[in-house]
C-alpha positions, 0 to 999 in steps of 0.5 A, a space after each residue: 175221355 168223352 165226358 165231363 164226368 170223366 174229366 172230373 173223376 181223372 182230376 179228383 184221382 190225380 189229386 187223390 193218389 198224391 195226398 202229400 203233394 196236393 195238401 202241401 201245395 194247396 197249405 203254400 197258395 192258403 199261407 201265401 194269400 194269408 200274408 200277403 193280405 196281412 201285408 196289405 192291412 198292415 201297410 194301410 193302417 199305416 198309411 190311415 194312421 199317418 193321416 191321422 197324425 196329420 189331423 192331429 198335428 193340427 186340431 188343436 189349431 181353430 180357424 176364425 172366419 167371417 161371412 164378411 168380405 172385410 174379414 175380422 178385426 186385427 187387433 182382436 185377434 192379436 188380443 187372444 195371444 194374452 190369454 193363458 189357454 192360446 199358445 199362439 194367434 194371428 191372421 193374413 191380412 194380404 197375400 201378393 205374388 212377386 219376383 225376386 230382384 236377384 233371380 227374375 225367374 223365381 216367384 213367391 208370395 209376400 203374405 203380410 200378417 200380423 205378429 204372432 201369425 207366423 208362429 201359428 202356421 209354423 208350429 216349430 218357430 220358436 216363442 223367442 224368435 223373431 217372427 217380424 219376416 219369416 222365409 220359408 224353407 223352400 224360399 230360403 234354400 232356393 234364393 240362398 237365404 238366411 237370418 239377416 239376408 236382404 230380399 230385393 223384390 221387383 218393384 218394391 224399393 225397399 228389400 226385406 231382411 229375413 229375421 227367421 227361416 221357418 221349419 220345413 213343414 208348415 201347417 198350410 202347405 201353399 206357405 212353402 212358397 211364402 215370405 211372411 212379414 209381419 204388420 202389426 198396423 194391419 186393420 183387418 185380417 182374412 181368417 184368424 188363426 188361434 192355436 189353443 192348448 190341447 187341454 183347452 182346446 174346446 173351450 177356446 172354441 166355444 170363446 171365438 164363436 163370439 169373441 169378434 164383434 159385429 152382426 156377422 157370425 163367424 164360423 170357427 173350424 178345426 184346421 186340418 191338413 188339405 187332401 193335396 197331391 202330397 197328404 191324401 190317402 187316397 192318392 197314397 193308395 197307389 204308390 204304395 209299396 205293398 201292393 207288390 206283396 200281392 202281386 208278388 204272392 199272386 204271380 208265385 202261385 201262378 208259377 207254381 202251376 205253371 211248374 206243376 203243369 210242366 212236371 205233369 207233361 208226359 201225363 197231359 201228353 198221354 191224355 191226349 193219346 188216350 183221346 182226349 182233346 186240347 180243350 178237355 186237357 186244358 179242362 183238367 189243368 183247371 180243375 186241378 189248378 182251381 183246387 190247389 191253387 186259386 180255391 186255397 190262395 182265396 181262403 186264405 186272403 179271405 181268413 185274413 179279413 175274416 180275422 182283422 174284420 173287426 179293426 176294419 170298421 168304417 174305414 173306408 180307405 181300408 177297405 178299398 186298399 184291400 179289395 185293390 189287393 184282393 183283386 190284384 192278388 187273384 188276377 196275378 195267379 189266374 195268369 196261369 190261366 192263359 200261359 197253361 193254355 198255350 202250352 197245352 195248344 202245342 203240346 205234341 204228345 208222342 214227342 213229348 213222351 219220347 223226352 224230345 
């Protein structure tokens, strides 16, 4: 087997004389690269549509803002709760970090707000709930708090009694560490937020661009969840669960060659006493590797973009998940690559054929 030709005309022969075997083998690597991209697009929409809801949960949310460094009028922003198109509306006037009296090692935040603040930041905070000091959940768990429970903190001789404990998810999540208390004497605030009734929610936009006086133009944005550690889909990207999926189909198709390489070995071994080198036998377990396994595992990931290209538009989260995927998919199954080499590298040929 001196020639490349001929090394190609033996692997296409082999294949040849077991059609039924070469077919099924080469229809399990298409459907195992099939749906594992399908797993992988499916396990993304859900990661892009959970980010979407996370958008969604807060567009209805405007914050106000002025270039100023004094901030906006308190009271006018307090004024917007009497309107019928605002479900709720405050702002921050000052945020300070302490210590807790009975827990010297616990820091949080006070953040003095005015009234309906707390209502805003916290969607599940109910209308007849008393918003005057509001402790968040993580606050409250941790220093053992409740309605009515006093807060003791360093240097401030009065304490602070907690009137509501707030849900679990704030719509700013640096609020998890807060104790909100409520001023309604404040003056000025940081930023204003308003949430608008969906159906209004444009056109209490449109009403905030000049609803606070002053030469400074403010700027009115939708509020929608920061890309932290915890929310951003990029960062999912790595720990989801589906990535094992082509991983997974990867490594089968390469242990199935892997198995095929091992049924096949009294014939490798006869190869090689018929003359034929190490690198010519390996040669042939590529072909034929190329042509069952990896050639079939690729069309078959490529049939399933190819399929869902249309819902893929620019999503560009998507897209980069499955060509992490695709590659991971791919990279798993050429580990046969290696592993057939260094069995091929030790084959003996007269004791393998003696069963030894």
């Amino acid at each position: 087997m001196a020639t490349r030709s001929a090394i190609w005309g033996e692997a296409f022969a082999t294949i040849r004389s077991t059609p039924v075997a070469s077919i099924a083998t080469a229809a399990a690597a298409f459907v195992l690269g099939f749906l594992a991209i399908f797993a992988s697009f499916e396990d993304l929409q859900r990661i892009v549509a959970a980010w979407d809801r996370q958008i969604a949960a807060g567009s209805t949310v405007l914050t106000v803002a002025s270039a100023s460094p004094e901030g906006l009028s308190a009271a006018r922003c307090e004024q917007l709760n009497e309107l019928d198109s605002v479900v709720a509306a405050g702002g921050r006037s000052s945020s300070s970090s302490v210590t807790s009296a009975l827990l010297p090692s616990r820091r949080f935040t006070i953040d003095v707000a005015t009234p309906h603040y707390a209502r805003v930041v916290w969607p599940g905070l109910g209308e007849g709930a008393d918003s005057s000091v509001v402790a968040s959940s993580t606050v409250a768990q941790e220093l053992g708090l409740g309605i009515g429970a006093a807060v003791t903190v360093q240097g401030v001789t009065s304490p602070y009694e907690v009137s509501a404990v707030a849900p679990a998810a704030p719509r700013i999540p640096q609020l998890q560490n807060s104790l909100v208390v409520a001023e309604a004497t404040a003056p000025r605030v940081e930023a204003c937020l308003v949430e608008a009734v969906p159906s209004a929610a444009t056109d209490v936009e449109a009403l905030l661009t000049g609803w606070f006086p002053g030469p400074d133009p403010v700027a009115v944005l939708r509020l929608v969840p920061p890309k932290d550690a915890d929310q951003d889909p990029q960062s999912e990207l790595t720990r989801r669960i589906s990535i094992a999926v082509p991983i997974g189909a990867g490594a089968g198709a390469a242990a199935l060659a892997c198995v095929l390489l091992w049924a096949r070995r009294g014939d490798f071994a006869t190869y090689r006493l018929a003359g034929a080198t190490r690198r010519e036998a390996f040669d042939l377990f590529l072909i034929e590797f190329a042509h069952l396994y990896a050639v079939p595992l690729a069309a078959g990931a490529a049939a399933q973009l190819a399929l869902r290209s249309p819902e893929l538009g620019t999503g560009a989260v998507v897209v980069q998940g499955l060509l992490i995927d695709c590659a991971a998919l791919m990279t798993s199954a050429a580990l046969a690559i290696p592993l057939a080499r260094a069995y091929l590298s030790r084959l003996d040929p007269i004791r393998t054929l003696k069963g030894e």
